[in-house]
C-alpha positions as CSV (number, residue, x, y, z in Angstrom):
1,X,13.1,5.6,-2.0
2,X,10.8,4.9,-4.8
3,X,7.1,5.3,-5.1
4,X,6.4,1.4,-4.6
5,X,8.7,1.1,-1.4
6,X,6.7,4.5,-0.1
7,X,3.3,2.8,-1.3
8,X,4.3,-0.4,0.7
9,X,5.4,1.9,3.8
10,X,2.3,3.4,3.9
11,X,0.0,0.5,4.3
12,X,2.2,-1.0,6.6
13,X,2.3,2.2,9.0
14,X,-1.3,2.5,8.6
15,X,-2.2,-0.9,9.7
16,X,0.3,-1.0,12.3
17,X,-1.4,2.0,13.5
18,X,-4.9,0.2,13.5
19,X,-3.7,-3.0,14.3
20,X,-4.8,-4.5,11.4
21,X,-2.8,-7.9,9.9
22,X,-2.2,-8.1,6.1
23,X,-4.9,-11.3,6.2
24,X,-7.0,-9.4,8.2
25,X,-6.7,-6.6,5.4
26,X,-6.6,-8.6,2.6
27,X,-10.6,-9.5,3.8
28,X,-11.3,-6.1,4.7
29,X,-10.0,-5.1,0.9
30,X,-11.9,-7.9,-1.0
31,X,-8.5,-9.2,-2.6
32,X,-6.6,-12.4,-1.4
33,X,-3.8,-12.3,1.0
34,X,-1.5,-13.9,-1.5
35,X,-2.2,-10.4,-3.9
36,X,-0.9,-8.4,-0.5
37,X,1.5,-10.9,0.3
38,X,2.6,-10.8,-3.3
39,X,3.5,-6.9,-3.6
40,X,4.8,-6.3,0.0
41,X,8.0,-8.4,-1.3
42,X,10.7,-5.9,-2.7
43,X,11.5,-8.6,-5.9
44,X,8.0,-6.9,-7.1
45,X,8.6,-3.9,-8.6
46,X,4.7,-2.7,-9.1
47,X,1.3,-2.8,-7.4
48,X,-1.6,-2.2,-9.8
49,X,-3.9,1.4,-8.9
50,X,-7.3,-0.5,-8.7
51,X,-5.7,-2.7,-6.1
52,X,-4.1,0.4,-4.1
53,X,-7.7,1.3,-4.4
54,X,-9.3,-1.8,-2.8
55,X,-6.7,-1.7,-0.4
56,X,-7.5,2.3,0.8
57,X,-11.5,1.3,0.9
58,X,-11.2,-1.8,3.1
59,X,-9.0,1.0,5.1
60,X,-11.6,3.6,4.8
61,X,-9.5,6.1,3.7
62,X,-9.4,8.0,0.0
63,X,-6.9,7.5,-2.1
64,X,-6.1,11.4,-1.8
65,X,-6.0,10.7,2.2
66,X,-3.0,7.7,1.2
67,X,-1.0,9.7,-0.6
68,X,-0.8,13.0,1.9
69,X,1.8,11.8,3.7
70,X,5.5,12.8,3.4
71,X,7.0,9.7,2.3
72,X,5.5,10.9,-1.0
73,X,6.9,14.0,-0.7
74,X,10.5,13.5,-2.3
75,X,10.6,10.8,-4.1
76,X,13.8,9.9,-6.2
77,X,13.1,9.1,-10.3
78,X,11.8,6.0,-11.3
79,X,13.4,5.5,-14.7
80,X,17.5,4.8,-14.3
């Protein structure tokens, strides 16, 4: 797995876990639901760190708090 399939993961567990729609985040994150919308689809190969960081304060959480979780632990390489 590579970091931007973990990053996408890990907002979708967390809003799963809050019950939280992408729209619904997407107002809660001050960026438009086409922007979340946009880098949830695997074609997209990036997602840009000032959105991550919208994203983790309409969550309320730290960007340190996004990243401790294991699917970060192992990640493969990015350059092939």
């Amino acid at each position: 797995m590579g970091m931007k399939e973990a990053v996408v993961n890990r907002i979708r567990s967390i809003c799963q876990q809050r019950n939280i729609a992408l729209n619904q985040l997407a107002n809660l994150s001050g960026v438009t639901p086409s922007t979340i919308y946009s880098f949830m689809r695997s074609e997209r190969k990036d997602i840009g760190i000032v959105t991550l960081k919208k994203l983790c304060d309409g969550l309320e959480i730290s960007v340190e708090e996004f990243f401790n979780d294991p699917s970060f632990a192992n990640l493969g390489p990015e350059l092939q």
